[in-house]
OpenMM code with the backbone's topology and positions (N, CA, C; nanometers):
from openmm import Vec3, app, unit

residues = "UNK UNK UNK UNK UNK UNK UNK UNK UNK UNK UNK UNK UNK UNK UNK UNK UNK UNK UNK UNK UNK UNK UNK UNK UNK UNK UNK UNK UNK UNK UNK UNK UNK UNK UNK UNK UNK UNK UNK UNK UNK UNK UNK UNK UNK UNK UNK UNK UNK UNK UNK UNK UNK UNK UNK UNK UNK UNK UNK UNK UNK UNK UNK UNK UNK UNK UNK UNK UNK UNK UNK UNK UNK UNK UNK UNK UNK UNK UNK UNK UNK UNK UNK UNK UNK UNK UNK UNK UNK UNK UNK UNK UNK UNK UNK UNK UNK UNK UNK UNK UNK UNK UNK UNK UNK UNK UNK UNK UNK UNK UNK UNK".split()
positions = [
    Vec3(-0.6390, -1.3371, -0.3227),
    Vec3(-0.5673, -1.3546, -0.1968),
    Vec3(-0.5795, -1.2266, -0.1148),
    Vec3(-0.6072, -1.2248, -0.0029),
    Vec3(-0.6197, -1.1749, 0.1292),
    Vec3(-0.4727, -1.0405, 0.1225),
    Vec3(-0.4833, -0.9329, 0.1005),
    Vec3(-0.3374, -0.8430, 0.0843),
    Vec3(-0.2636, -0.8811, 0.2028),
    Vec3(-0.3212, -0.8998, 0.3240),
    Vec3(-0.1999, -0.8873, 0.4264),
    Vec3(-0.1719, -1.0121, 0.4453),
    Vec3(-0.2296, -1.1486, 0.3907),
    Vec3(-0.1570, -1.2379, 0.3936),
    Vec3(-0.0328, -1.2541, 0.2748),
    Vec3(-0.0719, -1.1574, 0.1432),
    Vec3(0.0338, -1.1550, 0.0644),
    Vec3(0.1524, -1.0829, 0.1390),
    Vec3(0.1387, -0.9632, 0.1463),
    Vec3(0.1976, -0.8770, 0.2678),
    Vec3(0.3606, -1.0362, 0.3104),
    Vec3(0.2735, -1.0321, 0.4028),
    Vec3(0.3055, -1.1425, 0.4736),
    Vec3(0.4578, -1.2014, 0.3892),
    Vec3(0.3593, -1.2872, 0.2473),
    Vec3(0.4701, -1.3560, 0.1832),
    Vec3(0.5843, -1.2665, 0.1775),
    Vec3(0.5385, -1.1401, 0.0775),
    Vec3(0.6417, -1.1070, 0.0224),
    Vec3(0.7198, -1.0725, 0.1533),
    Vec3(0.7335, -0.9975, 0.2633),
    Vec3(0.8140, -0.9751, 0.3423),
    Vec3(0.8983, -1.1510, 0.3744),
    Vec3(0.8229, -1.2559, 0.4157),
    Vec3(0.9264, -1.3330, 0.4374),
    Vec3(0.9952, -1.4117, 0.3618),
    Vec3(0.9819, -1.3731, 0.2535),
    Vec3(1.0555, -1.3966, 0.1250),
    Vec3(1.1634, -1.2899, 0.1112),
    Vec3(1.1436, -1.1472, 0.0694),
    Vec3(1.2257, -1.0636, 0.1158),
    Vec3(1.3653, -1.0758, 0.1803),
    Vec3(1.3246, -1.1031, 0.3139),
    Vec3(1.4239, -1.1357, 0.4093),
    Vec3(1.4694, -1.2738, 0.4547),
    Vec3(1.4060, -1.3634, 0.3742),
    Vec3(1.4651, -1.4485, 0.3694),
    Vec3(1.5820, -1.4731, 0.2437),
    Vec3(1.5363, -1.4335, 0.1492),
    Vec3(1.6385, -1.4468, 0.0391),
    Vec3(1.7789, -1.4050, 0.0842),
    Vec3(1.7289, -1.2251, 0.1160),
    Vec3(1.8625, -1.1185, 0.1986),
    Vec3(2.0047, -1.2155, 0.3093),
    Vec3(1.8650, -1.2655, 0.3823),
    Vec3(1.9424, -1.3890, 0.4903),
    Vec3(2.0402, -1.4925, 0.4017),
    Vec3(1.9673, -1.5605, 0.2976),
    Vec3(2.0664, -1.6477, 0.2375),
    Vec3(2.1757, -1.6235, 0.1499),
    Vec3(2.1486, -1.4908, 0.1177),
    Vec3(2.2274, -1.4738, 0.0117),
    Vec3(2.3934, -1.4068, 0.0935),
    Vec3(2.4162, -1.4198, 0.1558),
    Vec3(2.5639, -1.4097, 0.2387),
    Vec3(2.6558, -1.5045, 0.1993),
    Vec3(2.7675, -1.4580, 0.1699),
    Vec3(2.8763, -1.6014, 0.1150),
    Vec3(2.9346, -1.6833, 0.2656),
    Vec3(2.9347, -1.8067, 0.2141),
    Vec3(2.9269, -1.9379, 0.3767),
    Vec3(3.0677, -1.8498, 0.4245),
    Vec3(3.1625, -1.8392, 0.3469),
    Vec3(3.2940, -1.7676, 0.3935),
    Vec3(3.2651, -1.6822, 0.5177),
    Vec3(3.1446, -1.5423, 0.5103),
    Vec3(3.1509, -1.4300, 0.5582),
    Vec3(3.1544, -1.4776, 0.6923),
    Vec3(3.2261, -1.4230, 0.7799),
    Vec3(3.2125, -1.4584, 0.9379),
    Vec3(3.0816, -1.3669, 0.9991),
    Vec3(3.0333, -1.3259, 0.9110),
    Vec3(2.9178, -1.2566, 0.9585),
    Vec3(2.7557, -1.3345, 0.9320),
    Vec3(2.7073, -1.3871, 0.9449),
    Vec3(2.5508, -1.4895, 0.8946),
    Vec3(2.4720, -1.3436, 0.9472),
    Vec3(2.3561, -1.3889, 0.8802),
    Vec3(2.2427, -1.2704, 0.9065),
    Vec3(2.1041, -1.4485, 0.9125),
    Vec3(1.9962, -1.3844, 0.9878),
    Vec3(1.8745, -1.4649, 1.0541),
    Vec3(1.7813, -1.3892, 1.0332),
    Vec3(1.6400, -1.4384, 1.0022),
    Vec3(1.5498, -1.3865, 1.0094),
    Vec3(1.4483, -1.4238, 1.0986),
    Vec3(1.3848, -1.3151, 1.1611),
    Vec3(1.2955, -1.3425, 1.3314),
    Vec3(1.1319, -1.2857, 1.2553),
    Vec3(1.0858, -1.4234, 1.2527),
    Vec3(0.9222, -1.3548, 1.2433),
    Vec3(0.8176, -1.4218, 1.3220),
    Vec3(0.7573, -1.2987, 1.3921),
    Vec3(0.6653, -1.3162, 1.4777),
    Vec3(0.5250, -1.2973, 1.3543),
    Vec3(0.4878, -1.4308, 1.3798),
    Vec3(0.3630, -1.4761, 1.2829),
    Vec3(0.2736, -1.3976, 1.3551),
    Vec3(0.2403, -1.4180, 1.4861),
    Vec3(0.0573, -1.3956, 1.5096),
    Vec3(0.0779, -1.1928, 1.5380),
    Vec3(0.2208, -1.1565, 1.5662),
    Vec3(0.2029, -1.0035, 1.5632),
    Vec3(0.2442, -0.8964, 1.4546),
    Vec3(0.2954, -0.9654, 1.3706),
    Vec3(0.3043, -0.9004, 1.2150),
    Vec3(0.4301, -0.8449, 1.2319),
    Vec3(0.5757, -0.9359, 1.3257),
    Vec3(0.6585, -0.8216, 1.3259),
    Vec3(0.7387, -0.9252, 1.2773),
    Vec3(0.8739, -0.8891, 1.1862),
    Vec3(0.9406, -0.9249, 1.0558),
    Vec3(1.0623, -0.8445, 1.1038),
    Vec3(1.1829, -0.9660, 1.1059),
    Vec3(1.3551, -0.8671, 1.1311),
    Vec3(1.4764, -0.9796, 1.0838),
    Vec3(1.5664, -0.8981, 1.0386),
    Vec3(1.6444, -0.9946, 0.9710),
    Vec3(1.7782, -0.9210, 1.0681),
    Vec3(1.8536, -1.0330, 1.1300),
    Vec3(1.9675, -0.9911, 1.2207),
    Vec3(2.0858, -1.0437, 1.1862),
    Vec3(2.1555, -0.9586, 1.2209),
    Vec3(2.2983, -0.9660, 1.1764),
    Vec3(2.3812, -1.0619, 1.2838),
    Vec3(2.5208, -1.1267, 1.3087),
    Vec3(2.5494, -1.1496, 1.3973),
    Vec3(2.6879, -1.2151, 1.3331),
    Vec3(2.7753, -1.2157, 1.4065),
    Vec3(2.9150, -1.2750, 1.4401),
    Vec3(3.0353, -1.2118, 1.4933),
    Vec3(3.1717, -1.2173, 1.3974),
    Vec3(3.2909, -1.1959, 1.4515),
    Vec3(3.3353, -1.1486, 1.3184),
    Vec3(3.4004, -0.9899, 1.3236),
    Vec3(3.4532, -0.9320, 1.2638),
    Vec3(3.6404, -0.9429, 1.2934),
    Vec3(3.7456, -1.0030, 1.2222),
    Vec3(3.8356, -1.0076, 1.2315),
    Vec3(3.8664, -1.0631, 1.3910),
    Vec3(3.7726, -1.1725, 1.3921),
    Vec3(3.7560, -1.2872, 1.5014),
    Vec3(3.7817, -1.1624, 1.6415),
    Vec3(3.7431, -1.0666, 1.6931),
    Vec3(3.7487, -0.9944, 1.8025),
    Vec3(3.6679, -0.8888, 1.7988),
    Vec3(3.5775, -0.8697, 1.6836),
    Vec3(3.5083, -0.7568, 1.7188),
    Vec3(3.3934, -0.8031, 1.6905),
    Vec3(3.2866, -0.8108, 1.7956),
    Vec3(3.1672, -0.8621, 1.8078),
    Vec3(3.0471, -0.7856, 1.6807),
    Vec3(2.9576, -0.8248, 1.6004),
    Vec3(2.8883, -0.7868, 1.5072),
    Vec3(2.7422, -0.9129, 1.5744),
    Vec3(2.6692, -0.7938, 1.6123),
    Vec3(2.5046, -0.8217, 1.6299),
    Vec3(2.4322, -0.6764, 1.6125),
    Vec3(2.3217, -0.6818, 1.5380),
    Vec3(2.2551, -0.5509, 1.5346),
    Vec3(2.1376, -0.6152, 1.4011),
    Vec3(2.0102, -0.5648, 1.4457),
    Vec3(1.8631, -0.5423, 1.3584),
    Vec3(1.9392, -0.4937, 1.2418),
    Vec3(1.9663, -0.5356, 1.1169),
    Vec3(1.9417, -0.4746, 0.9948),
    Vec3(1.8132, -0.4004, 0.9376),
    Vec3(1.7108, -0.5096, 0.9284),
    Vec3(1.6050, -0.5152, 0.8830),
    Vec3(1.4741, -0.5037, 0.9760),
    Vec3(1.3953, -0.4315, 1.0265),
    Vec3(1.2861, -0.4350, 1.1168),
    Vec3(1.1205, -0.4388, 1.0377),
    Vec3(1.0383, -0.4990, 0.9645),
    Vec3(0.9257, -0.4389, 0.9279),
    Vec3(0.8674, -0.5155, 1.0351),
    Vec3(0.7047, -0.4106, 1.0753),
    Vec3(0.5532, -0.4583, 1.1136),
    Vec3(0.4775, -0.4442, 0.9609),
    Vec3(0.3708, -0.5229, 1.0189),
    Vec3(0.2097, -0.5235, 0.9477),
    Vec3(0.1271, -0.4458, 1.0614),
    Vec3(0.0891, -0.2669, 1.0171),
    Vec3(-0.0110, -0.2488, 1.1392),
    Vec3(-0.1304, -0.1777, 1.0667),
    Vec3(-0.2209, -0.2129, 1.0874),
    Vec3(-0.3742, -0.1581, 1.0462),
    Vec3(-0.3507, -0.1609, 0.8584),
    Vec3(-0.3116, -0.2810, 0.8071),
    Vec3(-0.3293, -0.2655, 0.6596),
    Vec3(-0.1836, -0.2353, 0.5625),
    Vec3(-0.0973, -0.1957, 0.7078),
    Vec3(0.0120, -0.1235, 0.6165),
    Vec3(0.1755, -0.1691, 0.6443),
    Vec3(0.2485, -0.1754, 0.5668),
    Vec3(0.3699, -0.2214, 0.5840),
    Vec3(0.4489, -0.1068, 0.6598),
    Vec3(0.4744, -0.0936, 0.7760),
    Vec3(0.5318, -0.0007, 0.8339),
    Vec3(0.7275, -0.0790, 0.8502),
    Vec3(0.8418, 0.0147, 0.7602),
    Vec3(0.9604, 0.0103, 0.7877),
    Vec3(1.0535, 0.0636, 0.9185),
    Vec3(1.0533, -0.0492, 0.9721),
    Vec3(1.0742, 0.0278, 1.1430),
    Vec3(1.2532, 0.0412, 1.1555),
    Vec3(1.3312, 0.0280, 1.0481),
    Vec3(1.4212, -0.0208, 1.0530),
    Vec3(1.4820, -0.0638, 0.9323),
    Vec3(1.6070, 0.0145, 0.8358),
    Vec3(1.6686, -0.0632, 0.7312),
    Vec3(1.8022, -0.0115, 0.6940),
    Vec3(1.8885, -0.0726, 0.7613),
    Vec3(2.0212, -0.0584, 0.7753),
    Vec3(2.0992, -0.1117, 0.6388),
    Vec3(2.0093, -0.1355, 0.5151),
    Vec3(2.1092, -0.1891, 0.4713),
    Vec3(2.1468, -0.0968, 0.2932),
    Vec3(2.1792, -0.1359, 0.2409),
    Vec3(2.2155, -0.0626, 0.1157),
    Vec3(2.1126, -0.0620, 0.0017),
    Vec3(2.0626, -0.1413, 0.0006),
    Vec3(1.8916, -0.1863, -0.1239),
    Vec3(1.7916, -0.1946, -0.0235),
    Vec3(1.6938, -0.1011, -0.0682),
    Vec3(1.5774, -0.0306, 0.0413),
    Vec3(1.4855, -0.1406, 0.0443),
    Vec3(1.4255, -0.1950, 0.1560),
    Vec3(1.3413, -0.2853, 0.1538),
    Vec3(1.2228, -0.2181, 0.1040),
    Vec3(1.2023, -0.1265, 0.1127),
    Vec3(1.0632, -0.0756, 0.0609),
    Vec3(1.0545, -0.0505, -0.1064),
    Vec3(1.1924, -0.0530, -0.1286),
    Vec3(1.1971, -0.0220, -0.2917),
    Vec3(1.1471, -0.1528, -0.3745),
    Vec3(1.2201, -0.2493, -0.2897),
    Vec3(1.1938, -0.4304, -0.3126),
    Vec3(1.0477, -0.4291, -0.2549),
    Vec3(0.9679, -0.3858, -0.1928),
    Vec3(0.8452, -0.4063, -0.1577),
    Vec3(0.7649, -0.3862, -0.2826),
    Vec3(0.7960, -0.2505, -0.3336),
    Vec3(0.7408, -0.1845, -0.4528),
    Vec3(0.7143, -0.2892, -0.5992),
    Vec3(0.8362, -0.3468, -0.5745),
    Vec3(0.9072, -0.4023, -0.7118),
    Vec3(0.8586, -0.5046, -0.7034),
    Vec3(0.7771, -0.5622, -0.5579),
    Vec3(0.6846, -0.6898, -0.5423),
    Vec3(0.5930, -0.7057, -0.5539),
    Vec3(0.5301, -0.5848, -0.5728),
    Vec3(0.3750, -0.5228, -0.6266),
    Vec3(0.3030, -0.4937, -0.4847),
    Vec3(0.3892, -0.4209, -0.3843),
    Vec3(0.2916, -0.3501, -0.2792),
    Vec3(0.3462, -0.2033, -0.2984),
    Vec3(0.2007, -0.1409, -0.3355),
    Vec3(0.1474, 0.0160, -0.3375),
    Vec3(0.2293, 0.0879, -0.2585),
    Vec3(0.3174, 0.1950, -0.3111),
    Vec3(0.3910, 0.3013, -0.2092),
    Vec3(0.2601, 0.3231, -0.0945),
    Vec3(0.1589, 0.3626, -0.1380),
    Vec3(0.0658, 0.4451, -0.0212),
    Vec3(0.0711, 0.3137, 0.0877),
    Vec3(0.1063, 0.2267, 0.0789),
    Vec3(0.0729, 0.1419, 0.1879),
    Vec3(0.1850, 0.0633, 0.2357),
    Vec3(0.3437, 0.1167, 0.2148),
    Vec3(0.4703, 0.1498, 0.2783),
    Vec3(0.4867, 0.2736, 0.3718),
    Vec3(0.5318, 0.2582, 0.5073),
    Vec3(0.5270, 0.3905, 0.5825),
    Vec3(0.6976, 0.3497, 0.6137),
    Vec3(0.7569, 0.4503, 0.6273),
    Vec3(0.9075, 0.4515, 0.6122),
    Vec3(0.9012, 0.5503, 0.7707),
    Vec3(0.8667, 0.4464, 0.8874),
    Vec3(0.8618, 0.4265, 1.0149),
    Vec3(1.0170, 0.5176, 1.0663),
    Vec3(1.1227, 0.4853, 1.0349),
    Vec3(1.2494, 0.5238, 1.0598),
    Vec3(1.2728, 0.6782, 1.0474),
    Vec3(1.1879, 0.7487, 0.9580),
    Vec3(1.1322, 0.8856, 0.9606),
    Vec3(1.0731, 0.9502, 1.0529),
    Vec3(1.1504, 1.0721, 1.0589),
    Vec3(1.0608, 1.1337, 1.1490),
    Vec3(0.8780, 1.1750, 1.1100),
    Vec3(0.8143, 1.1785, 1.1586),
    Vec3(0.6922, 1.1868, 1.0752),
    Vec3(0.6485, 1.3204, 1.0200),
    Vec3(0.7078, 1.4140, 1.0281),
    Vec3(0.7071, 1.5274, 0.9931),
    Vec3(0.7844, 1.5540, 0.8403),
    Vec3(0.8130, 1.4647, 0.8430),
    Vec3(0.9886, 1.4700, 0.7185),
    Vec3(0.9002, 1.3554, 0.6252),
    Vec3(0.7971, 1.2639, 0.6496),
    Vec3(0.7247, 1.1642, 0.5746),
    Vec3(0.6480, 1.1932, 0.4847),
    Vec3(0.5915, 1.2959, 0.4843),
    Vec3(0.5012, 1.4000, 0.3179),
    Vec3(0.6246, 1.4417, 0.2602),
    Vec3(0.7134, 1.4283, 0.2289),
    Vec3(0.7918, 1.4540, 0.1488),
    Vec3(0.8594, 1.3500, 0.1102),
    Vec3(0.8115, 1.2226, 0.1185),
    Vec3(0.8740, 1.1135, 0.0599),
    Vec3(0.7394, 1.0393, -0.0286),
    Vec3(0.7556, 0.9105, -0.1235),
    Vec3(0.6814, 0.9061, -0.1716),
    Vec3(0.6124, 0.8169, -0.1468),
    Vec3(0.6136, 0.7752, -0.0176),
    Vec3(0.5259, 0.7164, 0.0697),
    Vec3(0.4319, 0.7225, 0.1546),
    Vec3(0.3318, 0.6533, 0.1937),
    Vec3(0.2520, 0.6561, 0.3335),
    Vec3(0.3590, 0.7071, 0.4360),
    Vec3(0.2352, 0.8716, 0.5054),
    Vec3(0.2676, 0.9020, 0.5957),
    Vec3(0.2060, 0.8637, 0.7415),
    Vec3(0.1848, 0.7758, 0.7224),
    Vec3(0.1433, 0.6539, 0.8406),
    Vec3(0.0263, 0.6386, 0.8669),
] * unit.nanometer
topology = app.Topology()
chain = topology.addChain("A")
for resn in residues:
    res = topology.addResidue(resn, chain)
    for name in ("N", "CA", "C"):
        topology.addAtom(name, app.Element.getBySymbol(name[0]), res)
């Protein structure tokens, strides 16, 4: 199989699971937005916190650009890139985007 069509899976699997796994209770639902033909992947938050305080915001942001899983975005507590790893895609070909790029050779990832 083609890596960036695996790519592909595992991210919308990823964030799709993340998306479902919210209890029906939470007044908060999370969605996942994927743009197929431009490789861009986001899982969004949205509702009503104690029915008056508005909750919308990107949790989750990945692209697919030139080969590589670039993290543009991960607001949440379990690193999507750690779950990338654990899915069998290569640190060197995770870029942890949300970094400054100067601060990115010191992580153990693609520095873009």
């Amino acid at each position: 199989m083609d890596k960036i069509i695996l790519y592909r899976e595992i991210i919308q699997k990823l964030l799709t699971t993340r998306a479902e796994s919210r209890s029906p209770q939470d007044p908060v639902t999370s969605q996942t937005v994927f743009d197929l033909q431009n490789d861009h992947y986001q899982m969004v938050n949205l509702g009503w916190k104690n029915g008056s305080t508005r909750i919308y915001g990107c949790a989750i942001h990945v692209d697919i650009i030139d080969g590589r899983i670039w993290v543009q975005q991960d607001g949440t507590e379990d690193a999507i890139a750690d779950q990338l790893v654990a899915n069998g895609v290569p640190k060197q070909d995770i870029v942890l985007a949300y970094q400054a790029p100067h601060v990115r050779q010191y992580t153990e990832f693609s520095i873009g």
